[in-house]
C-alpha positions as CSV (number, residue, x, y, z in Angstrom):
1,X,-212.4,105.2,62.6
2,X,-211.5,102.4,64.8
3,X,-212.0,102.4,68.5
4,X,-208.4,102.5,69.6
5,X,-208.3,105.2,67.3
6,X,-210.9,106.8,69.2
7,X,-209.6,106.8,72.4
8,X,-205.4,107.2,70.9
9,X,-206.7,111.0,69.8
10,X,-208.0,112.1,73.1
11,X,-205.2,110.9,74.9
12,X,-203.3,114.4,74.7
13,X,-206.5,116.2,75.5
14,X,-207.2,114.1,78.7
15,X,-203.4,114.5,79.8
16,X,-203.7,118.3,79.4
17,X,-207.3,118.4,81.2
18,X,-207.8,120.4,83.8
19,X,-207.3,120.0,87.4
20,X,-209.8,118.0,89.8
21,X,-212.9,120.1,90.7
22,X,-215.1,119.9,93.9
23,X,-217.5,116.8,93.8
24,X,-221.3,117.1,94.2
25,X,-222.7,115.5,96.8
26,X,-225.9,113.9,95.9
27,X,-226.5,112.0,99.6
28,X,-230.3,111.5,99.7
29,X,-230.9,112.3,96.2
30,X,-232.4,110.3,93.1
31,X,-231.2,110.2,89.7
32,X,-233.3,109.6,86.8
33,X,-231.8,107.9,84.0
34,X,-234.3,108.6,81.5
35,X,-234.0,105.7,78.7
36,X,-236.7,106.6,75.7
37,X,-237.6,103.3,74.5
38,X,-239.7,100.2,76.5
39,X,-238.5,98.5,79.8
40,X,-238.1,95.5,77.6
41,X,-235.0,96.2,75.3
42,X,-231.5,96.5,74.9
43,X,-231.3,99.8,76.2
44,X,-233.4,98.9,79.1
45,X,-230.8,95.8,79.8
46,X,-227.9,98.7,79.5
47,X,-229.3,101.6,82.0
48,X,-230.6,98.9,84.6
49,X,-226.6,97.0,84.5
50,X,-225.2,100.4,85.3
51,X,-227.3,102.2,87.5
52,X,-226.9,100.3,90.6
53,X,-222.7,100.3,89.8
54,X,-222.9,104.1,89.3
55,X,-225.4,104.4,92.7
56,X,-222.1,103.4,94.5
57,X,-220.0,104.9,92.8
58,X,-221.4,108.6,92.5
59,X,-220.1,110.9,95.8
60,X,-223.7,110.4,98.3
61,X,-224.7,107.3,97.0
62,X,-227.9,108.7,95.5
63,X,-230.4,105.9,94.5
64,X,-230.7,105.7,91.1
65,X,-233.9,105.0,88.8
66,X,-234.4,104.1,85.1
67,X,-237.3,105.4,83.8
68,X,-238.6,104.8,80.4
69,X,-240.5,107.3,78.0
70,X,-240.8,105.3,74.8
71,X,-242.4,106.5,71.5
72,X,-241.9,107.7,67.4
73,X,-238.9,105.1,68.1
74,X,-236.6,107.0,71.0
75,X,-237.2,110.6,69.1
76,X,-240.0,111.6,71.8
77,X,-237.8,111.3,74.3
78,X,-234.8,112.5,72.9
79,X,-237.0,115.8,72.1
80,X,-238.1,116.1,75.5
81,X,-234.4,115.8,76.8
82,X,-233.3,118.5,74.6
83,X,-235.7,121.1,76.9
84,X,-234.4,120.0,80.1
85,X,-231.6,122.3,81.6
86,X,-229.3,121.0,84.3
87,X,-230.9,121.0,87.7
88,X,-228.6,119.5,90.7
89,X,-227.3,116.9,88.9
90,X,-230.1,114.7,88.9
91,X,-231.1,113.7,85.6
92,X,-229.3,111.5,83.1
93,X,-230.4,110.4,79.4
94,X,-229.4,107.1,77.3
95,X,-229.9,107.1,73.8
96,X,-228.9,104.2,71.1
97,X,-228.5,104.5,67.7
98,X,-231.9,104.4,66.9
99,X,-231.8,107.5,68.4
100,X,-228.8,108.6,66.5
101,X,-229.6,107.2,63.1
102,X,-232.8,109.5,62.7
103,X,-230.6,113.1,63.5
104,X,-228.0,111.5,61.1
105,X,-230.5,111.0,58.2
106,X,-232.2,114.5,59.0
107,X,-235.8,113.2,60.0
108,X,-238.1,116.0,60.3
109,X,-239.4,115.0,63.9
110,X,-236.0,115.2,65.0
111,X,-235.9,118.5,67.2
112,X,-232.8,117.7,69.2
113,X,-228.9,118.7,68.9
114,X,-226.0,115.9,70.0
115,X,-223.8,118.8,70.7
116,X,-225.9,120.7,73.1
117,X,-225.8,117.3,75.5
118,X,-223.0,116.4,78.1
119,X,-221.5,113.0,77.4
120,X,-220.3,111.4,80.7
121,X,-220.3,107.5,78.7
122,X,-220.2,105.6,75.9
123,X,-220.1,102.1,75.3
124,X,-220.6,99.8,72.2
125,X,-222.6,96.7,71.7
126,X,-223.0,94.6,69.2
127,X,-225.9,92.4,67.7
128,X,-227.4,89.3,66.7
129,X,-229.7,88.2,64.0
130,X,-232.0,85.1,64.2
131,X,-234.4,82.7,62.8
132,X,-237.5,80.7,63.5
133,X,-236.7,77.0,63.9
134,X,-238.2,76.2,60.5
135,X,-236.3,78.0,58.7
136,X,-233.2,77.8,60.4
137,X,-232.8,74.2,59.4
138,X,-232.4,75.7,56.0
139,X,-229.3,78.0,57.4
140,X,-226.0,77.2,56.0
141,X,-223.9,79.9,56.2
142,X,-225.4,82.0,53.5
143,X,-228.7,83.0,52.9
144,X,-229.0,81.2,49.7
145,X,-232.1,78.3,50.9
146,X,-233.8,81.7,52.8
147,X,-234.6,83.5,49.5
148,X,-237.9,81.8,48.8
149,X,-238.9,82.7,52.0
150,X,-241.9,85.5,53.3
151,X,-240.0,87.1,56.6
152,X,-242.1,89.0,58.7
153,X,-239.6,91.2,61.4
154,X,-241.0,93.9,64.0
155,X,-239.4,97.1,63.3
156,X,-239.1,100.4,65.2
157,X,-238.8,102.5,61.7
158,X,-236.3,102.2,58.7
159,X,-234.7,105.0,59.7
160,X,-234.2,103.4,63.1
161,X,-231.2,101.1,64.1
162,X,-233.5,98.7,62.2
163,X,-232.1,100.2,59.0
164,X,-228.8,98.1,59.7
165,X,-230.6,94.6,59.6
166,X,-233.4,95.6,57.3
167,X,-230.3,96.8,54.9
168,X,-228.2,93.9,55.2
169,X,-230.9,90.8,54.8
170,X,-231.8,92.8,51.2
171,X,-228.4,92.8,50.7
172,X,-228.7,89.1,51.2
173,X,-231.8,89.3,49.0
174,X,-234.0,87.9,51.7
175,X,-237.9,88.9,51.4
176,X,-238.3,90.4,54.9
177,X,-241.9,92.6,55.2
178,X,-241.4,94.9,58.5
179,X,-243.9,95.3,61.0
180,X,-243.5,99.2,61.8
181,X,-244.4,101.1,65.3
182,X,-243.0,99.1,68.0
183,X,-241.7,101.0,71.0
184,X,-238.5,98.9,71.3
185,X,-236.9,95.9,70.0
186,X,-237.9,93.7,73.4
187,X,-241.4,94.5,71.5
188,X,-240.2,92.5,68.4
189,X,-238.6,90.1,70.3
190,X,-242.1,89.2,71.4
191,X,-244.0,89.1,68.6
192,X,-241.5,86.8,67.5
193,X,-241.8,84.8,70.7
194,X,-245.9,84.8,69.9
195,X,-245.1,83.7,66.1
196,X,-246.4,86.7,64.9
197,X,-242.5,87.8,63.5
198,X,-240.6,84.9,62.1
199,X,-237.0,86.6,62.0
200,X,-235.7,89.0,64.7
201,X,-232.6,90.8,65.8
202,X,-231.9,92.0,69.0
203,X,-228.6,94.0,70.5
204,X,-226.1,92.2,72.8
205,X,-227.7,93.0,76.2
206,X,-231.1,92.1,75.0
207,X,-230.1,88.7,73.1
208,X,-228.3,87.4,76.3
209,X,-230.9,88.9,78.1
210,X,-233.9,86.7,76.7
211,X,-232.9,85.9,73.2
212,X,-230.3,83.6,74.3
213,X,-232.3,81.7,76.4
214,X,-234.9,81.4,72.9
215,X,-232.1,79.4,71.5
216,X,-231.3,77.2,74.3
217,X,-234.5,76.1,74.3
218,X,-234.9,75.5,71.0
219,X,-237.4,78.4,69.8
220,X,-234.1,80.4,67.8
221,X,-231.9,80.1,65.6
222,X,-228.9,82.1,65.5
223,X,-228.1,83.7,61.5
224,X,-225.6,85.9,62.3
225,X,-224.6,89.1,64.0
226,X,-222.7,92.9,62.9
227,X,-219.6,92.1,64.0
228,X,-216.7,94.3,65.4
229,X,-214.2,95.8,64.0
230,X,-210.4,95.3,64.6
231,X,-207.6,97.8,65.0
232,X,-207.6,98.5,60.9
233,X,-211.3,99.3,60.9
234,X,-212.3,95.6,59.3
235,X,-215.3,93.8,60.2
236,X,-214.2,90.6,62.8
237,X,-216.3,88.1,64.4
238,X,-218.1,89.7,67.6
239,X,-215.9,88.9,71.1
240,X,-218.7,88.4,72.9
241,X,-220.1,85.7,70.1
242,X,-217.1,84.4,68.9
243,X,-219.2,80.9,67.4
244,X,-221.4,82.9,65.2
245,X,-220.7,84.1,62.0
246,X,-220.7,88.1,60.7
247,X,-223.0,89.6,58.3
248,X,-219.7,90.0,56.3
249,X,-219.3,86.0,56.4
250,X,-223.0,85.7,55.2
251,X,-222.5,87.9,52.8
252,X,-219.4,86.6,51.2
253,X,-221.3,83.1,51.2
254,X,-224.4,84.5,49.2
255,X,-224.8,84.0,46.2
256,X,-225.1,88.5,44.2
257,X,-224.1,89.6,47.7
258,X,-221.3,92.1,47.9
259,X,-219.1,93.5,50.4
260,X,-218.1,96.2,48.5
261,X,-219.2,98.9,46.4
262,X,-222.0,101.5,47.7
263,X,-224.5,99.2,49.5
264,X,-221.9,98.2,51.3
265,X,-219.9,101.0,52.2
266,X,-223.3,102.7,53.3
267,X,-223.9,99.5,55.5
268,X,-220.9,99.5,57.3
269,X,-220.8,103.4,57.6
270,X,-224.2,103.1,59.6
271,X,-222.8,100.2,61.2
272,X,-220.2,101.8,62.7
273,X,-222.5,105.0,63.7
274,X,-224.8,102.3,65.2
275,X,-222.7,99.7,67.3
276,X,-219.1,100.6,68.2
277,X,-220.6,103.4,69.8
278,X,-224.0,102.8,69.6
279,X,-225.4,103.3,73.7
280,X,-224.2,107.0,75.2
281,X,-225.2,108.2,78.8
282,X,-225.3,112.4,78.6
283,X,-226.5,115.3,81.5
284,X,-228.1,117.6,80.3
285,X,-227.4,121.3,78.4
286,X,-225.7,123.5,81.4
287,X,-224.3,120.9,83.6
288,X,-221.4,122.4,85.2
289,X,-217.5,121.1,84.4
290,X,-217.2,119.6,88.1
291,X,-220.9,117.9,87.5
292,X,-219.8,116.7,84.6
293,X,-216.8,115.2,86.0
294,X,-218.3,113.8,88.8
295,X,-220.3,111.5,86.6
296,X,-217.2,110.6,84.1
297,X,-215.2,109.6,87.4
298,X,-218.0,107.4,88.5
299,X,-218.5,105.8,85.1
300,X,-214.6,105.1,85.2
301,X,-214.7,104.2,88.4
302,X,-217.3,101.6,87.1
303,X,-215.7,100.2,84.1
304,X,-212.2,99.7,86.3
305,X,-214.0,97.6,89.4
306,X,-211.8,94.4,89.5
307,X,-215.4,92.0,88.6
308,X,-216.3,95.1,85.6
309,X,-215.4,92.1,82.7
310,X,-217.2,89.7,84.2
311,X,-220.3,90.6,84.7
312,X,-220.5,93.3,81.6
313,X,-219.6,89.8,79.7
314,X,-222.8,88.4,80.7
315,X,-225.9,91.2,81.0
316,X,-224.0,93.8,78.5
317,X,-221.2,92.0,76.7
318,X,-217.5,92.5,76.3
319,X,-217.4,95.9,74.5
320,X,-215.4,99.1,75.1
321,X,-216.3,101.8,77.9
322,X,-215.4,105.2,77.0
323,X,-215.3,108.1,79.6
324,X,-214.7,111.3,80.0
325,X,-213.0,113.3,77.1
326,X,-213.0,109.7,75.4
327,X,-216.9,110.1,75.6
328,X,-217.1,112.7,74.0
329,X,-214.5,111.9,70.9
330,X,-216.8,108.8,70.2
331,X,-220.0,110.6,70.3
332,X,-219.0,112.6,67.6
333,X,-217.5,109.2,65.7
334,X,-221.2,107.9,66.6
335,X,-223.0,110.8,65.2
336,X,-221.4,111.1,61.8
337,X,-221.4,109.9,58.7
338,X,-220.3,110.3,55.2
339,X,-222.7,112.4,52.3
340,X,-222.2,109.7,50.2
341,X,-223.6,106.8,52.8
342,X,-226.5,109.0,53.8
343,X,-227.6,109.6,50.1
344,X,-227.8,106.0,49.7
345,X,-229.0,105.4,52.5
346,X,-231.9,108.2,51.8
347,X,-232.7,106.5,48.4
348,X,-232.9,103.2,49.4
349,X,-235.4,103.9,52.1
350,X,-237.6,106.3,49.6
351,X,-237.4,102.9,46.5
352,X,-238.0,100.1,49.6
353,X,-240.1,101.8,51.9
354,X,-241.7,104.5,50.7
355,X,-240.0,106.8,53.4
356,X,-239.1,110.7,52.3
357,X,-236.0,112.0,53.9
358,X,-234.7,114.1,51.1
């Protein structure tokens, strides 16, 4: 499903909506935007670009605060979220498909439920792949000098958004050895900063964030990133880095890499669960239609400010905002895949890492 496709089949649904409710008024308040990973990530980068836009945009002004309740990669968090119950409107939660990918592959420490959470926004990202300087020089478009090499990569999990990089560079048939438990991938960004990881990836916000700046200095290499995909669902270069080359690209330039058949079709299924709509802002099970509202008409109110492109083009990218009804069509495009892609996807973690899903 593409993303115009998304938002062309809630277009009658939003015309038909119901009238304008009463707005809260949060004057004085707080809102906690509750973001379960480290203060050093993508997500991190994502909550703290949009809470002080939504702060002036929300009926009161309320001030509000990102607070960060990392652990078992985002699924502590997302647990503890599933308990809450709406209470004046305060509370907000940001997940990222690391949070998605482990209720889409039916980990057992998952104890939350998508549809039982309010989605107020969505928005997609996209993501970038890179090297140590050593073995950059080796980069030429495919991954065909990098096969001889011993990676080392800090990973939040397999079944994490990780799954998408660790899935494509053994597609590549790259020799990368993840580093499991970190609490967000501004953790593995580090360890590569400290030479202890010698490939990385980070999401949009978090590579111009930091990452970025790694290869302006010359500490980076850039390898590749996910992509985007166009109107007819194909994988084009990212818009917001149009200079570097798609997995797909890579892929097609590797020597026994494929993009097609069932690796690949369970790649770009979790792809598309992961990054088109891959960062999702929901209230809380019981929030009130007019609550609800009230945050979907801030977000949009957001995304529509006449400087929005701008300055989502450098901290968060240039990716699609969805609000509303929209919201909640994508969350459901985000949190679902096909049988098929999951039972590869199953297998291959059990044969590469050991990991029991079944």
């Amino acid at each position: 499903m593409t993303i115009k496709t998304l938002a062309a089949s809630v277009a009658a649904a939003t015309l038909l909506a119901s009238p304008t409710l009463a707005e809260i008024d949060l004057s004085g308040k707080t809102v906690e935007w509750v973001i379960p990973f480290s203060e050093t990530g993508g997500s991190a980068k994502w909550a703290n670009f949009f809470a002080p836009l939504l702060s002036e945009e929300l009926p009161g002004n309320p001030t509000v605060v990102v607070k960060f309740m990392p652990g078992a990669g985002s699924t502590k968090g997302a647990n503890w979220f599933q308990e809450q119950e709406y209470d004046e409107g305060t509370l907000i939660f940001g997940t990222s498909g690391s949070t998605q990918f482990p209720f889409l592959l039916d980990d057992p420490r998952v104890r939350y439920e998508y549809s039982d959470w309010v989605p107020v926004m969505s928005s997609g990202t996209g993501g970038v792949a890179y090297l140590n300087p050593k073995d950059g020089e080796k980069f030429d478009g495919s991954a065909n000098n990098l096969k001889d090499v011993d990676f080392i990569y800090g990973s939040q999990g397999a079944t994490r958004l990780d799954l998408v990089p660790l899935l494509a560079w053994e597609m590549l048939g790259m020799n990368v050895e993840p580093v499991f438990g970190i609490k967000g991938r501004g953790d593995g960004r580090l360890m590569f900063e400290r030479g202890e990881a010698t490939i990385d990836y980070q999401t949009s916000s978090a590579y111009l964030g930091a990452s970025a700046e790694l290869v302006a200095q010359g500490k980076a290499v850039p390898m590749m990133t996910w992509g985007a995909l166009d109107d007819a669902g194909n994988i084009v270069r990212d818009p917001t880095f149009p200079d570097i080359p798609t997995f797909k690209e890579v892929c097609e330039a590797t020597d026994g890499c494929e993009t097609s058949g069932e690796a690949w079709d369970a790649w770009k299924a979790f792809f598309v669960a992961g990054f088109p709509v891959q960062k999702i802002a929901f209230l809380p099970n019981g929030t009130p239609d007019d609550v609800a509202k009230t945050y979907s008409d801030a977000f949009d109110a957001v995304r529509n400010r006449p400087d929005f492109p701008e300055i989502a083009s450098k901290r968060v990218g240039k990716y699609e905002v969805f609000v509303g009804a929209n919201a909640k069509t994508a969350t459901e495009a985000g949190t679902t895949v096909s049988p098929e892609a999951k039972a590869f996807v199953k297998n291959w973690l059990q044969d590469s890492y050991g990991v029991s899903l079944k």
